[in-house]
C-alpha positions in Angstrom: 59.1 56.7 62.5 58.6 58.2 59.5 57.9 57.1 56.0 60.9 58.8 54.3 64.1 56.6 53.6 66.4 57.8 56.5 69.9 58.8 55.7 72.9 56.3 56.3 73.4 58.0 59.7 70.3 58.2 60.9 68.1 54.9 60.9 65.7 54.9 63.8 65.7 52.9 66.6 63.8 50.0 66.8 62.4 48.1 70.0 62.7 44.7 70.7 59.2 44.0 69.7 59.7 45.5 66.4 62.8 44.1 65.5 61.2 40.5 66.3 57.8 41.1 63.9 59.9 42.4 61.5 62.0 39.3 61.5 59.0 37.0 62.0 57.6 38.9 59.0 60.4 38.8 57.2 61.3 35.0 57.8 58.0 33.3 56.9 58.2 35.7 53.6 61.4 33.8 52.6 60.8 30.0 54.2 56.8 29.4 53.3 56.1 26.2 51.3 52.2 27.8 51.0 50.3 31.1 49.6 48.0 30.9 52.6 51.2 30.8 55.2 52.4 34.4 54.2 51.1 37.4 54.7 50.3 36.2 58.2 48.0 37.1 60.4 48.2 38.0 63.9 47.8 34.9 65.5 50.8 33.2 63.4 53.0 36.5 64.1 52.7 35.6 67.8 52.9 32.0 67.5 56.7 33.1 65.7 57.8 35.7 67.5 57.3 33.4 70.4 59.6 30.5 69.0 62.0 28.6 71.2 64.9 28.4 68.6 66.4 30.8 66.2 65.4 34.0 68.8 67.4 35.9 71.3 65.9 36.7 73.8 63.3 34.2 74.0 59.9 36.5 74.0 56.1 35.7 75.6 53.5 38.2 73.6 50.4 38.0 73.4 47.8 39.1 70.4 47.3 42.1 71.9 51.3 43.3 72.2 51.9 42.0 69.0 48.6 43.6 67.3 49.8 46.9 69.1 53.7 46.5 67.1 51.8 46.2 64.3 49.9 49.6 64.6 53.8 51.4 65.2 55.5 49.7 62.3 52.4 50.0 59.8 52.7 54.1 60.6 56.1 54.0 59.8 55.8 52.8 56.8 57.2 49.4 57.1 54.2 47.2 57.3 51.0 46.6 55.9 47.8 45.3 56.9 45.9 43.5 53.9 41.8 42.8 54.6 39.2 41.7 52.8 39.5 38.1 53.9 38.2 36.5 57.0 41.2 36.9 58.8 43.4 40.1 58.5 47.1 39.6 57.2 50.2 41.5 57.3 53.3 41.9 55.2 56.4 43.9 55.6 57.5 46.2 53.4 61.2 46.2 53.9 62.8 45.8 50.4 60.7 49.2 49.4 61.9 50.8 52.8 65.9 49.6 53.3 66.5 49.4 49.8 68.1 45.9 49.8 67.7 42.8 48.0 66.8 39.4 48.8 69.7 37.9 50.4 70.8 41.7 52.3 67.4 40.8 53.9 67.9 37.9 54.9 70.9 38.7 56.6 68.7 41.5 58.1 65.9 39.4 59.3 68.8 36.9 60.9 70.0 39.6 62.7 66.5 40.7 63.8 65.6 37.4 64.7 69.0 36.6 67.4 71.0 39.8 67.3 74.8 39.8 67.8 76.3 36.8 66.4 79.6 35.6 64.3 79.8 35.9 60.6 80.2 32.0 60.6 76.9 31.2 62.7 75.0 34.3 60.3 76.3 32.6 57.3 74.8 29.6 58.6 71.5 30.5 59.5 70.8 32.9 56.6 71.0 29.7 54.1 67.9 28.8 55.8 66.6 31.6 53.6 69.2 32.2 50.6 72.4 30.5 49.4 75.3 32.2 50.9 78.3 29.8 49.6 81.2 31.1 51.8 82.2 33.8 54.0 83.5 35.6 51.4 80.5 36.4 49.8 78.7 37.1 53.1 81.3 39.9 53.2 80.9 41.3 50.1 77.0 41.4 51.0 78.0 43.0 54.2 80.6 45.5 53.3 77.7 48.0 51.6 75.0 46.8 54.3 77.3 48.2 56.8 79.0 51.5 54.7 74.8 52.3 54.9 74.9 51.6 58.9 72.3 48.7 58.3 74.9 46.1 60.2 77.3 47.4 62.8 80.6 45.8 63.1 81.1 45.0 66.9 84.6 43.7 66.7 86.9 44.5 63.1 85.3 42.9 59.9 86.9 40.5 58.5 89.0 38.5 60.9 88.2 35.1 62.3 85.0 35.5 64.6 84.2 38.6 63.6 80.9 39.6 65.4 78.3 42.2 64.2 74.5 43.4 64.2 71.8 45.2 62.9 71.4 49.0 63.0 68.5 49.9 65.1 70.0 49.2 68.1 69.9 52.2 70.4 73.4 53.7 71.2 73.7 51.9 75.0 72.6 48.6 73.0 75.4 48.8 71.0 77.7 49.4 73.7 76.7 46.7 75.9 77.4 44.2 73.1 80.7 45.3 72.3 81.4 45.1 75.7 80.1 41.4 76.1 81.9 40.6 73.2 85.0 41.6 74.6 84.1 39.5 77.7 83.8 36.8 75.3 79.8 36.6 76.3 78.6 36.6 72.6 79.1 32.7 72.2 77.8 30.3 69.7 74.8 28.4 70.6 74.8 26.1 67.5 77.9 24.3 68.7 79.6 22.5 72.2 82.0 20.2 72.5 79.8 17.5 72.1 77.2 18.8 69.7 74.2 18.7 72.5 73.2 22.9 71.8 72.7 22.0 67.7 70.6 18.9 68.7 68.6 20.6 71.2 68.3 24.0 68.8 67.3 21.2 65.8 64.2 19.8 68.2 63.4 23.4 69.0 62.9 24.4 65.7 61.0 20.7 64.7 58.5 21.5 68.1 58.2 25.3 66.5 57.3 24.0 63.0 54.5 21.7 64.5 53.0 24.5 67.1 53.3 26.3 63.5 51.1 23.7 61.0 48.6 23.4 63.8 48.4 27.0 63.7 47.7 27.2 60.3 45.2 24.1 60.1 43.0 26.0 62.7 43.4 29.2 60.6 42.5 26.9 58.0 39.1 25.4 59.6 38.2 29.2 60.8 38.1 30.5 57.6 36.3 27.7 56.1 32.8 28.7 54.8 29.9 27.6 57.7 
């Protein structure tokens, strides 16, 4: 990877492990409530890349994995490491690096975070971060996001369950998902019949936000003068 802004054609290829700290970074950036949440550190990186709900696939890192995608993204240029402090933090750097602005990353970080999905379920989950209003709008966001080859269209924009993802999938990624698309394999997990997914994705994401604070108060009690 390399520091300069790539072209439109030509954004590199990401691994899974980067695309998830990026998201993770990216995310907690956006959703924090406190100064001392965000830049994170290492131990609340893994504790979100991990998360049940709101990832696809479901990872297991550890520190040292996590620590290790750190290293790779921060010589690309698309993360920093800030010290000085007891514990060491990071922060992305992605609005300098893709260009975009706040809502074009949260959009990005969405599709980071779970990969291909429907404009409808994207809309959705990127108000957790920034008021989209209607799926109009989400296309006017997506129209130059994807003229730059930052989202990839996996079925034609702008119909009814129009599916798409980011750009740093590699070229046999891509393909597979079209092709599970067209097999109808790219579903919705926010919705069934009778609601039971969105319950069960809504007590995920509760369980993730209390594995979270108690994170956070143990950060808090480390750092704490003896």
């Amino acid at each position: 990877m390399s520091n300069a802004e790539p072209s439109a054609e030509s954004w590199p290829v990401l691994p899974i492990r980067e695309r998830r700290v990026l998201g993770v970074l990216i995310e907690k950036q956006k959703t924090s409530k406190s100064p001392d949440a965000y830049p994170m550190s290492v131990n609340a990186i893994t504790t979100g890349c991990n998360q049940k709900s709101n990832r696809d696939p479901v990872l297991d890192l550890d520190e040292d994995d996590v620590e290790e995608t750190l290293t790779r993204l921060q010589g690309g240029g698309w993360v920093s490491k800030i010290t000085g402090g007891r514990v060491e933090r990071w922060r992305h750097l992605l609005y300098e690096n893709w260009k975009v602005g706040r809502v074009e990353l949260a959009i990005l970080a969405e599709l980071l975070l779970r990969g291909p999905q429907s404009e409808g379920d994207l809309r959705t989950r990127v108000c957790r971060m920034d008021d989209v209003p209607d799926l109009d709008q989400l296309r006017a966001l997506l129209k130059p996001l994807a003229e730059r080859k930052l989202v990839v269209y996996l079925t034609p924009p702008e119909r009814r369950g129009t599916t798409l993802t980011h750009g740093f999938h590699a070229p046999e990624e891509l393909q597979a998902a079209a092709a599970a698309v067209g097999r109808g394999a790219v579903e919705s997990p926010a919705i069934n019949v009778e609601g039971r997914s969105s319950l069960a994705e809504e007590v995920g994401r509760l369980r993730d936000e209390v594995r979270e604070l108690r994170e956070w108060v143990l950060e808090l009690r480390d750092a704490r003068p003896s």
